[in-house]
KOLGU-4560 file (N, C-alpha, C; in nm, 3 decimals, padded with zeros to 5 digits):
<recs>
<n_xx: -02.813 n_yy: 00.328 n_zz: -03.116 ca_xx: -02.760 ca_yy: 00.270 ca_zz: -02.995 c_xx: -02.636 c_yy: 00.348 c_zz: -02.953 mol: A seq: 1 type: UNK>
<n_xx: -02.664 n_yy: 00.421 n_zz: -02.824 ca_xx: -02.492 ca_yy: 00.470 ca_zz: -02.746 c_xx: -02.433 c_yy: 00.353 c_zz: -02.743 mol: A seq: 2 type: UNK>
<n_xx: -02.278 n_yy: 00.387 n_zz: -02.755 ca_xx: -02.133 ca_yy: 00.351 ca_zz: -02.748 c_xx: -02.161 c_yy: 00.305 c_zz: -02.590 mol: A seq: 3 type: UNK>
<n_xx: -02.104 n_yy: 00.189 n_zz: -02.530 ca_xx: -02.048 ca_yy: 00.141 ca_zz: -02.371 c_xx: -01.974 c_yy: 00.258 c_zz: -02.347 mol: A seq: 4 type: UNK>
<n_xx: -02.055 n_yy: 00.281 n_zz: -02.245 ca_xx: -01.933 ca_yy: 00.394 ca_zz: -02.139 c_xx: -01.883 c_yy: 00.323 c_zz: -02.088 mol: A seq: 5 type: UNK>
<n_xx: -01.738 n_yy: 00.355 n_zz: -02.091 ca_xx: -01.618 ca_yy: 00.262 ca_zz: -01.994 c_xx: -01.597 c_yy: 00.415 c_zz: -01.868 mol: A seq: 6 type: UNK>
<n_xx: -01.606 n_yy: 00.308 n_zz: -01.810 ca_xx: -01.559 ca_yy: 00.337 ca_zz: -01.619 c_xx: -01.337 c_yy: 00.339 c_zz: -01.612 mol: A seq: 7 type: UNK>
<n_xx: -01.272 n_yy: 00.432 n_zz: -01.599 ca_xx: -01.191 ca_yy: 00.406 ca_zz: -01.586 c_xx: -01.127 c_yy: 00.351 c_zz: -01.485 mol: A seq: 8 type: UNK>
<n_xx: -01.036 n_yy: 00.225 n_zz: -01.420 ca_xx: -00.995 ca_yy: 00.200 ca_zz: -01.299 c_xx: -00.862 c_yy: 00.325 c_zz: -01.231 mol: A seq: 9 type: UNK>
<n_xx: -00.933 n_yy: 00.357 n_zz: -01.096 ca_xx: -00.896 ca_yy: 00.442 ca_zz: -01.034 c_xx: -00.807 c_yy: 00.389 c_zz: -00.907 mol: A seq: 10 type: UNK>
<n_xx: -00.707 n_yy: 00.479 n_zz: -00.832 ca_xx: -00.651 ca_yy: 00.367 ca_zz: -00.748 c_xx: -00.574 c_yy: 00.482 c_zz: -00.670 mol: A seq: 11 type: UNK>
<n_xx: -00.587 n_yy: 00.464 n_zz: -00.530 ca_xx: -00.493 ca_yy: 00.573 ca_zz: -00.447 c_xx: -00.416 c_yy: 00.484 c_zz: -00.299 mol: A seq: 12 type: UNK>
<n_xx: -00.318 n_yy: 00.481 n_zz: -00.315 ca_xx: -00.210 ca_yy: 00.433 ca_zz: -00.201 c_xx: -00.229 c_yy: 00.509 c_zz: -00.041 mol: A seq: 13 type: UNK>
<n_xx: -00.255 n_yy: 00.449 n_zz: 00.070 ca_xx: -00.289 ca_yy: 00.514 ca_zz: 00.183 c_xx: -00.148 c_yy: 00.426 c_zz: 00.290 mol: A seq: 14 type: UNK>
<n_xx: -00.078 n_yy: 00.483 n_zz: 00.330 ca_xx: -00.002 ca_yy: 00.429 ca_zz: 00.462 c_xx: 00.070 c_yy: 00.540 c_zz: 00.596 mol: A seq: 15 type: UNK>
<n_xx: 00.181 n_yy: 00.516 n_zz: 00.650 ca_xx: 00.172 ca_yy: 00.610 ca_zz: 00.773 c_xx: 00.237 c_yy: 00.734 c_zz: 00.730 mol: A seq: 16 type: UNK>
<n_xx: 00.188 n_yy: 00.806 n_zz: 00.783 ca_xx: 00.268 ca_yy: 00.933 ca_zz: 00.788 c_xx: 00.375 c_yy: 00.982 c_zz: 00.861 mol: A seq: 17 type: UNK>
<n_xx: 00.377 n_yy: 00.828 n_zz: 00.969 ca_xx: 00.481 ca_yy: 00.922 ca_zz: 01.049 c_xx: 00.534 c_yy: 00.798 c_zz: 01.107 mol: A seq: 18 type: UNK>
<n_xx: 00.666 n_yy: 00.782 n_zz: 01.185 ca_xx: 00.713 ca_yy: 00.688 ca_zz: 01.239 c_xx: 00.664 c_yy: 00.578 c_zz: 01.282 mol: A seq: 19 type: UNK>
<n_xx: 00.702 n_yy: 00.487 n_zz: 01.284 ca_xx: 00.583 ca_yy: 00.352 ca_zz: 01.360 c_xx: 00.661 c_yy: 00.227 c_zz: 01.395 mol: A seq: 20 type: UNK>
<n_xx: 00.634 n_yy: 00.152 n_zz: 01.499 ca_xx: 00.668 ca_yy: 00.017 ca_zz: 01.536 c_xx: 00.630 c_yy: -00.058 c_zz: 01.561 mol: A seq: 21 type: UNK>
<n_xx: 00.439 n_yy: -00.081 n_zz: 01.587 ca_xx: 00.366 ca_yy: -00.158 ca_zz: 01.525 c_xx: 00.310 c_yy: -00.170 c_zz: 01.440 mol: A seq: 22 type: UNK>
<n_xx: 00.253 n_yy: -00.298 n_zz: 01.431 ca_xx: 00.193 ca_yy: -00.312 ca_zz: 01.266 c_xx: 00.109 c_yy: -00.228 c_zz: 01.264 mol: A seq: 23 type: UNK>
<n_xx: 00.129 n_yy: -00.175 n_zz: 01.065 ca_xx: 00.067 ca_yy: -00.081 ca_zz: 01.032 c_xx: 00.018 c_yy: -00.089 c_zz: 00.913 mol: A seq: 24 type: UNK>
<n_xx: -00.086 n_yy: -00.098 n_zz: 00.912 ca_xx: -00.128 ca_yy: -00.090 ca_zz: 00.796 c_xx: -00.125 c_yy: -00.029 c_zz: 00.644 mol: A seq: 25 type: UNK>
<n_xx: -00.091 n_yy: -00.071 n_zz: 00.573 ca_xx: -00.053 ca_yy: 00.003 ca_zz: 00.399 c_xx: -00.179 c_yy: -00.048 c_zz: 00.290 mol: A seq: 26 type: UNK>
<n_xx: -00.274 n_yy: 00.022 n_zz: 00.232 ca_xx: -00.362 ca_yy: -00.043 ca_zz: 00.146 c_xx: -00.351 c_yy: 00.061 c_zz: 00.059 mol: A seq: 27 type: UNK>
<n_xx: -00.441 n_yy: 00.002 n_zz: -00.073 ca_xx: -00.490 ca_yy: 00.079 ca_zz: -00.179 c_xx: -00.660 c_yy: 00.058 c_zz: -00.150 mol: A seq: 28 type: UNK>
<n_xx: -00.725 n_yy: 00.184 n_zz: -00.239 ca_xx: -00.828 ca_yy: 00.202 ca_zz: -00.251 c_xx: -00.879 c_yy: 00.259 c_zz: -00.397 mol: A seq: 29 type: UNK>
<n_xx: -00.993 n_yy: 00.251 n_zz: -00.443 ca_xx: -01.027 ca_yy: 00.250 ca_zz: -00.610 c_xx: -01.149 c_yy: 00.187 c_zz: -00.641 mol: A seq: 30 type: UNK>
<n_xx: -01.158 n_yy: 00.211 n_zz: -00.790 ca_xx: -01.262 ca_yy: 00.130 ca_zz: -00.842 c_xx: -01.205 c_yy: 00.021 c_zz: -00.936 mol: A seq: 31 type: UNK>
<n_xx: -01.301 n_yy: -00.065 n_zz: -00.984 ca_xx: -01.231 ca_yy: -00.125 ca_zz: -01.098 c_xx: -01.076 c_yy: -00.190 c_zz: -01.077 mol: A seq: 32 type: UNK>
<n_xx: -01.093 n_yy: -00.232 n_zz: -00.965 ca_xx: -00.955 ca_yy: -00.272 ca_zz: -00.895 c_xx: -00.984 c_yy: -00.499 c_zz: -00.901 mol: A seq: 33 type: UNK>
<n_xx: -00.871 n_yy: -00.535 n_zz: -00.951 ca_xx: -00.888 ca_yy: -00.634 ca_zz: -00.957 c_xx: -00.803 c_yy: -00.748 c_zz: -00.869 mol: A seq: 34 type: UNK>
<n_xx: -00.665 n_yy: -00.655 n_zz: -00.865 ca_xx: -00.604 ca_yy: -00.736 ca_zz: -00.748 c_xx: -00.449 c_yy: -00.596 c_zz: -00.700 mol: A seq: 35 type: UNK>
<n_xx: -00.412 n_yy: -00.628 n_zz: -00.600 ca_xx: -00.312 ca_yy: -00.563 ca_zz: -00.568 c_xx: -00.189 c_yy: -00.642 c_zz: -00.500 mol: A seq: 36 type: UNK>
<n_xx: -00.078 n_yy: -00.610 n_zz: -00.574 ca_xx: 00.027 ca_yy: -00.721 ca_zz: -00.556 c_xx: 00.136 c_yy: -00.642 c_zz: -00.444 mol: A seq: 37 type: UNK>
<n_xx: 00.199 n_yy: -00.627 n_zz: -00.330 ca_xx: 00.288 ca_yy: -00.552 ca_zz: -00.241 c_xx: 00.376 c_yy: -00.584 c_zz: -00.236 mol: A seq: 38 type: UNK>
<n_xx: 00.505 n_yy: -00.524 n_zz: -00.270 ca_xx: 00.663 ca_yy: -00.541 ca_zz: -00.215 c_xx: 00.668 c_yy: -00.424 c_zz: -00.158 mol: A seq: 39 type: UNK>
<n_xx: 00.767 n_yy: -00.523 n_zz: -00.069 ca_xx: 00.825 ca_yy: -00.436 ca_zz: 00.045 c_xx: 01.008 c_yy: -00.419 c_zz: 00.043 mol: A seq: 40 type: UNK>
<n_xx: 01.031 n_yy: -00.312 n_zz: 00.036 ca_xx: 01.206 ca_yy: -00.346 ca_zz: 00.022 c_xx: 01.262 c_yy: -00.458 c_zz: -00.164 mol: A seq: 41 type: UNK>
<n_xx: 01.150 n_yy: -00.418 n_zz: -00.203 ca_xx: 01.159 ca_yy: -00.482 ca_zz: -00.329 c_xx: 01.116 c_yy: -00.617 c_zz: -00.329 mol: A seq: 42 type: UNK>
<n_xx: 01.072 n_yy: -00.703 n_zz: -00.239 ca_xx: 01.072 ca_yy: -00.827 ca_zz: -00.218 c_xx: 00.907 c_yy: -00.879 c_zz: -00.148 mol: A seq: 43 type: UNK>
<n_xx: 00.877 n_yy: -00.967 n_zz: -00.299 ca_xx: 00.698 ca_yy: -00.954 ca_zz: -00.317 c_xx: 00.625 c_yy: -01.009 c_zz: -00.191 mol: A seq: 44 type: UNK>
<n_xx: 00.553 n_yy: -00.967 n_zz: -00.095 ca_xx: 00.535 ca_yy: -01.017 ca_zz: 00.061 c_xx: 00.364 c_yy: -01.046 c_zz: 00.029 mol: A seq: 45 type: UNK>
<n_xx: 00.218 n_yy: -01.022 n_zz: -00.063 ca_xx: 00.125 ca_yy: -01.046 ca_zz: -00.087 c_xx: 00.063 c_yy: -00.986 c_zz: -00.176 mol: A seq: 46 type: UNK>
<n_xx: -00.037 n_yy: -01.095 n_zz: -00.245 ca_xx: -00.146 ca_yy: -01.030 ca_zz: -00.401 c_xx: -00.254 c_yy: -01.060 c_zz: -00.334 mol: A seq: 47 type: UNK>
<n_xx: -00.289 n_yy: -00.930 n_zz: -00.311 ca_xx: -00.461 ca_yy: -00.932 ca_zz: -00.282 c_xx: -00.573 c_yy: -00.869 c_zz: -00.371 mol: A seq: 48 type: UNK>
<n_xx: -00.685 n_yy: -01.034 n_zz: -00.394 ca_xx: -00.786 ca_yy: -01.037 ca_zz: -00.509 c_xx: -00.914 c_yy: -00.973 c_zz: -00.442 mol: A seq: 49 type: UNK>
<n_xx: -00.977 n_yy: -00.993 n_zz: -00.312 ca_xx: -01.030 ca_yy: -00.942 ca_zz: -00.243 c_xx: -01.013 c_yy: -00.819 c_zz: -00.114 mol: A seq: 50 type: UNK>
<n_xx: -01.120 n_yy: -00.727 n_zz: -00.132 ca_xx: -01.113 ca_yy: -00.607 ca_zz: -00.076 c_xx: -01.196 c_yy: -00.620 c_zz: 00.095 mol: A seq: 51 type: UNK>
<n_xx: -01.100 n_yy: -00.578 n_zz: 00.202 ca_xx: -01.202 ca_yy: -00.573 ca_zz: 00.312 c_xx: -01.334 c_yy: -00.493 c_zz: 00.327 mol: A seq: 52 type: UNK>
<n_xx: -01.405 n_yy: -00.563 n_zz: 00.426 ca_xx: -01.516 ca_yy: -00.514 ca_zz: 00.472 c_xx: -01.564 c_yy: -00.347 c_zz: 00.383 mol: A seq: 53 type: UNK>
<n_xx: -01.432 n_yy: -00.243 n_zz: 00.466 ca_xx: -01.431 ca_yy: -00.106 ca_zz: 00.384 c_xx: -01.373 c_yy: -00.122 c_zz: 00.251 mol: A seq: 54 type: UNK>
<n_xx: -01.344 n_yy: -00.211 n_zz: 00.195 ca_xx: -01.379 ca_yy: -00.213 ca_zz: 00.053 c_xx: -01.188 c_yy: -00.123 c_zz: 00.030 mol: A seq: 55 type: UNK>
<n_xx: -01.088 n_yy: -00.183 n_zz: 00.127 ca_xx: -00.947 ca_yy: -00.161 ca_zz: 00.100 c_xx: -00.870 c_yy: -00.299 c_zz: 00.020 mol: A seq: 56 type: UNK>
<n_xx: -00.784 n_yy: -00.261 n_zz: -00.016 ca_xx: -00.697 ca_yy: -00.411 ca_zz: -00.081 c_xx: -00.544 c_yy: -00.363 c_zz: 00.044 mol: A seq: 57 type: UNK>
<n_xx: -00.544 n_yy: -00.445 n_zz: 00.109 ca_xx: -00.421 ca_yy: -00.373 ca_zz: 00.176 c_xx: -00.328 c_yy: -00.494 c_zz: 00.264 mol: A seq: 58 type: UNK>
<n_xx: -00.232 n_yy: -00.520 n_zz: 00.347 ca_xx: -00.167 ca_yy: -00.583 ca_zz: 00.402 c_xx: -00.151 c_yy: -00.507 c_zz: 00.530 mol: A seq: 59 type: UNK>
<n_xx: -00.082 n_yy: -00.527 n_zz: 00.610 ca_xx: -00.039 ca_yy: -00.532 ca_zz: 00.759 c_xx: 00.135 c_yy: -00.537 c_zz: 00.747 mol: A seq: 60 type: UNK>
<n_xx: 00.189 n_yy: -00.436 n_zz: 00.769 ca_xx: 00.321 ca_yy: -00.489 ca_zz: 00.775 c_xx: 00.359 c_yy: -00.453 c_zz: 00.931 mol: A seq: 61 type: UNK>
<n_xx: 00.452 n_yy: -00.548 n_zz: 00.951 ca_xx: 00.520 ca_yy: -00.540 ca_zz: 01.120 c_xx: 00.611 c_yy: -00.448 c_zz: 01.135 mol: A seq: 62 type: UNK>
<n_xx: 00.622 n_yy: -00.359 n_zz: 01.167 ca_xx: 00.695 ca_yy: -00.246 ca_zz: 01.156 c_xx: 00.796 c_yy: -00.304 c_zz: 01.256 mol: A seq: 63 type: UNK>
<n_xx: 00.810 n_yy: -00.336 n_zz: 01.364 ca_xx: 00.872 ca_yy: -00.359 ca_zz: 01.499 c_xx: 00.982 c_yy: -00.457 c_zz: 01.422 mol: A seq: 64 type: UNK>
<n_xx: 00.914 n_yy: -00.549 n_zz: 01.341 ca_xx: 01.062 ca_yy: -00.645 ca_zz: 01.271 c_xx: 01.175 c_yy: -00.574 c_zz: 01.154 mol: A seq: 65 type: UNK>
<n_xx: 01.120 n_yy: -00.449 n_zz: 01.136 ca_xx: 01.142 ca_yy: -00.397 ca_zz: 01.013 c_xx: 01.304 c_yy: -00.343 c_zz: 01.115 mol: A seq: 66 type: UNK>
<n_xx: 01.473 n_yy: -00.291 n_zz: 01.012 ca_xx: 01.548 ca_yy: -00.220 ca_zz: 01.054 c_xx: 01.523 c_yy: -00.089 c_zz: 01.045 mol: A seq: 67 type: UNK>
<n_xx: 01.568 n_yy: -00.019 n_zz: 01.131 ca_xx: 01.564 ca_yy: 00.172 ca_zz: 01.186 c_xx: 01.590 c_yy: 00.188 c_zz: 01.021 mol: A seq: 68 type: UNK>
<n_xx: 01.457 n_yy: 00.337 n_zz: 00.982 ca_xx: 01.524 ca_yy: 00.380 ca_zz: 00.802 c_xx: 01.397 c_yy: 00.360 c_zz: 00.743 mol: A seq: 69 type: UNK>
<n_xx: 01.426 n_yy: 00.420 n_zz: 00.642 ca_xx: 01.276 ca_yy: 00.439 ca_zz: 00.531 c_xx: 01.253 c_yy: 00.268 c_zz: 00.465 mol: A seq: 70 type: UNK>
<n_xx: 01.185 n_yy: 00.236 n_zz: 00.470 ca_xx: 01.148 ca_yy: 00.106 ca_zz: 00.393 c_xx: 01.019 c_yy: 00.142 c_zz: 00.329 mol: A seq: 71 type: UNK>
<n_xx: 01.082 n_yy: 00.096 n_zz: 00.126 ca_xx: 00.976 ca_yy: 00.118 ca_zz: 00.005 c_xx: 00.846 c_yy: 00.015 c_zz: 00.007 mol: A seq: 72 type: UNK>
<n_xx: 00.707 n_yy: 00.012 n_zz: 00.005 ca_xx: 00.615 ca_yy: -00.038 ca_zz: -00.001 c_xx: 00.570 c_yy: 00.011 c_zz: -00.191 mol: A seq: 73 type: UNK>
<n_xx: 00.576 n_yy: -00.100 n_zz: -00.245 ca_xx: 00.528 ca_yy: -00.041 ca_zz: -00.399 c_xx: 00.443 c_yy: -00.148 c_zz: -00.426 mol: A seq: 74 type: UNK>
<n_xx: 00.378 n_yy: -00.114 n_zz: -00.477 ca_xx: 00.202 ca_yy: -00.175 ca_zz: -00.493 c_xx: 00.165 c_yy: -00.156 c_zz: -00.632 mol: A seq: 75 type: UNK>
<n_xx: 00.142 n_yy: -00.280 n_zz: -00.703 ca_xx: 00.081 ca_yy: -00.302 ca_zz: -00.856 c_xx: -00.074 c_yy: -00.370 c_zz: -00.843 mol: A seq: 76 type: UNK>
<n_xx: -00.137 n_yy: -00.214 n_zz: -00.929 ca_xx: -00.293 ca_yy: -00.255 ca_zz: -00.928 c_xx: -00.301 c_yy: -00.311 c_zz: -01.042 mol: A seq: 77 type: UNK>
<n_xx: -00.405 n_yy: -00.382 n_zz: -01.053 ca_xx: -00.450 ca_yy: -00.444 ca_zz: -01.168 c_xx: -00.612 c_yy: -00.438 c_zz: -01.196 mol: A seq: 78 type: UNK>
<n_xx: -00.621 n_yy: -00.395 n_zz: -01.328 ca_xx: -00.795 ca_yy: -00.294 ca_zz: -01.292 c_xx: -00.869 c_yy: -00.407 c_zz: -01.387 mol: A seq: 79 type: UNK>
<n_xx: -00.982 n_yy: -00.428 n_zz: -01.433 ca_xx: -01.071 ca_yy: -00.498 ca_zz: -01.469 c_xx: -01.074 c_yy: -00.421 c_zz: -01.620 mol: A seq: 80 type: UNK>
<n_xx: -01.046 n_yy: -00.574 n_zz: -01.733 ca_xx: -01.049 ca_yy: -00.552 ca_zz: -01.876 c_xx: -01.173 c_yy: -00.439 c_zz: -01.889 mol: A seq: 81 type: UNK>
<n_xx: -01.271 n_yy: -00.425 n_zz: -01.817 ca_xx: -01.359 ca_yy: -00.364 ca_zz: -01.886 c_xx: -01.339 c_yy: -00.217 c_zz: -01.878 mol: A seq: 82 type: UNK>
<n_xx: -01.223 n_yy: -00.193 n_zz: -01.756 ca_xx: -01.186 ca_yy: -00.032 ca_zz: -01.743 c_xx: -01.124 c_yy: 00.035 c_zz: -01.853 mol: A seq: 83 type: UNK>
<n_xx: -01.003 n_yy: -00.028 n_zz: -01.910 ca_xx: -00.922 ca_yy: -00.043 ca_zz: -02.024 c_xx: -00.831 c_yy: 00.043 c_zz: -01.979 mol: A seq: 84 type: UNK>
<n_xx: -00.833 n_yy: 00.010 n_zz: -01.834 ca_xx: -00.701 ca_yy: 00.074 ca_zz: -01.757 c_xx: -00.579 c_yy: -00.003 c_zz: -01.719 mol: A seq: 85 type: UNK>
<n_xx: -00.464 n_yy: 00.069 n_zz: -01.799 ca_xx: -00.331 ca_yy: -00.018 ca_zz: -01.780 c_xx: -00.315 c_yy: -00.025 c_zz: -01.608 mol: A seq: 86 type: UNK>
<n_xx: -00.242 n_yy: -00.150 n_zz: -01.570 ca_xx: -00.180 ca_yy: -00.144 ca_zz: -01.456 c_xx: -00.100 c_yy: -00.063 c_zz: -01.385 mol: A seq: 87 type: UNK>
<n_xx: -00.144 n_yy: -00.020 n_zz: -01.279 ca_xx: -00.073 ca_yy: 00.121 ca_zz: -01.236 c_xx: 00.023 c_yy: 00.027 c_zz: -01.118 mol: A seq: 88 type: UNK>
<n_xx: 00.141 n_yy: 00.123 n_zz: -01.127 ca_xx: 00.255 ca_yy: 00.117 ca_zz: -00.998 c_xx: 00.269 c_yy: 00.201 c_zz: -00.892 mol: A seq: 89 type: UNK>
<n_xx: 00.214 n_yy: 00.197 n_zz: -00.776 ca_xx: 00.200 ca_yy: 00.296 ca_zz: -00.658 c_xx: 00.308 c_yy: 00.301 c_zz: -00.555 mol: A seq: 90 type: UNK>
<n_xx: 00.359 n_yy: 00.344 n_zz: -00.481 ca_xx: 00.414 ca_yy: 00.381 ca_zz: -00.370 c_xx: 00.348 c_yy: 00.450 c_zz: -00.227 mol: A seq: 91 type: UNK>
<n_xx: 00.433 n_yy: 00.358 n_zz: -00.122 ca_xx: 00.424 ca_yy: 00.465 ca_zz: -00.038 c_xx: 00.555 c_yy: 00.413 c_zz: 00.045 mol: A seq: 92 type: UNK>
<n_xx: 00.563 n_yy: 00.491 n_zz: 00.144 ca_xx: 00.690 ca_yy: 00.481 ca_zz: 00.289 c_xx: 00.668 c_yy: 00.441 c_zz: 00.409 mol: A seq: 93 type: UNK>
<n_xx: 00.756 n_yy: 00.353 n_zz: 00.462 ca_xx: 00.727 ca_yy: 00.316 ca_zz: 00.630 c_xx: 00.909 c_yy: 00.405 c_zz: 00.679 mol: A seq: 94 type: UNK>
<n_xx: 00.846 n_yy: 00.440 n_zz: 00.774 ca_xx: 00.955 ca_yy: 00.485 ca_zz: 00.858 c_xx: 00.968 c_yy: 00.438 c_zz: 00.970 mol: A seq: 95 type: UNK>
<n_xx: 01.065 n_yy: 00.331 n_zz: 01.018 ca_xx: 01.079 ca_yy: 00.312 ca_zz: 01.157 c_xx: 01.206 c_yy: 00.392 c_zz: 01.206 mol: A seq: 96 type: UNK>
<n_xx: 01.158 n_yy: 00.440 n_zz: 01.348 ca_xx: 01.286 ca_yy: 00.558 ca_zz: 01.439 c_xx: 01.337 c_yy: 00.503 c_zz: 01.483 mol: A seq: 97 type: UNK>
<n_xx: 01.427 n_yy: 00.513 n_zz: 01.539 ca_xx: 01.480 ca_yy: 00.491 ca_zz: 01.697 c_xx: 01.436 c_yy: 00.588 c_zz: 01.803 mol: A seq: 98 type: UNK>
<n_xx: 01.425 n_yy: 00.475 n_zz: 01.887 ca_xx: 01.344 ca_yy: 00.558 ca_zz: 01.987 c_xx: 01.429 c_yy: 00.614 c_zz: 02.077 mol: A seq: 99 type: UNK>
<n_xx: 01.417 n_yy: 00.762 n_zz: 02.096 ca_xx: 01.480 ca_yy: 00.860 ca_zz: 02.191 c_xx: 01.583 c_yy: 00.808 c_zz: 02.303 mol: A seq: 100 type: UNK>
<n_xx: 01.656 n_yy: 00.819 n_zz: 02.341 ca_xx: 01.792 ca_yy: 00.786 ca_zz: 02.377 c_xx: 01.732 c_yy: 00.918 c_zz: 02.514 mol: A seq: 101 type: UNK>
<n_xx: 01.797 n_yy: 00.923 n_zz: 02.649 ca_xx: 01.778 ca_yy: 00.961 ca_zz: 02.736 c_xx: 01.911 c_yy: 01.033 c_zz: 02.770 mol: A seq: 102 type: UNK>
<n_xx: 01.951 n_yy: 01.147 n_zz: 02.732 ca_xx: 02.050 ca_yy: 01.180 ca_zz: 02.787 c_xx: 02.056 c_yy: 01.257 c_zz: 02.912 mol: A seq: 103 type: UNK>
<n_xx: 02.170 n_yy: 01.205 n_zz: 02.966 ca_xx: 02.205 ca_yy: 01.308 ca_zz: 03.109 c_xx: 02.292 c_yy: 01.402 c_zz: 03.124 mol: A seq: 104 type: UNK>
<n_xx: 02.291 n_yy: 01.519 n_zz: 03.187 ca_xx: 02.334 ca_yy: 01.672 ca_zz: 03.139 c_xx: 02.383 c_yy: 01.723 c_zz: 03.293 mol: A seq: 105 type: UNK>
<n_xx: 02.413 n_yy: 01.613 n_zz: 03.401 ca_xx: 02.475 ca_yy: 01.635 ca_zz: 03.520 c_xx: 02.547 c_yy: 01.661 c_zz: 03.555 mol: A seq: 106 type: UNK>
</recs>
């Protein structure tokens, strides 16, 4: 009899790349994914056990309420005993700008 092949849980952080002031979306994606827990600015905002439709674990953050400046999104996966994959800690960045100022040169 072969040994159980274990599946390792896999997990990759997706959010904006570039400035934003509406909501924007931040998810993880993977296998063997069992729940994903999100702070934002250090401060825990949702644990999600179920994956959408495309099969993301992710939240919505409001960028427009957020202050001008980098704000930390860090994300704890939690993978399924059968992966025998420790819990991983992910990151990503929201950047809200200020929006362009109009100067006059008259």
């Amino acid at each position: 009899m072969l040994p159980a092949q274990v599946i390792s849980g896999l997990a990759a952080p997706h959010g904006p790349q570039a400035c934003v002031a509406s909501p924007t979306p931040v998810y993880v994606t993977g296998r063997q994914i069992v729940s994903a827990t999100f702070y934002l600015d250090g401060r825990k905002v949702k644990t999600v056990v179920k994956p959408d439709k495309r099969g993301r674990y992710g939240i919505s953050v409001k960028a427009g309420k957020l202050r001008f400046g980098v704000h930390r999104v860090k994300v704890i996966v939690v993978f399924t005993t059968s992966s025998e994959t420790k819990p991983q800690t992910l990151q990503a960045l929201i950047f809200r700008c200020r929006p362009p100022r109009p100067k006059f040169t008259g």
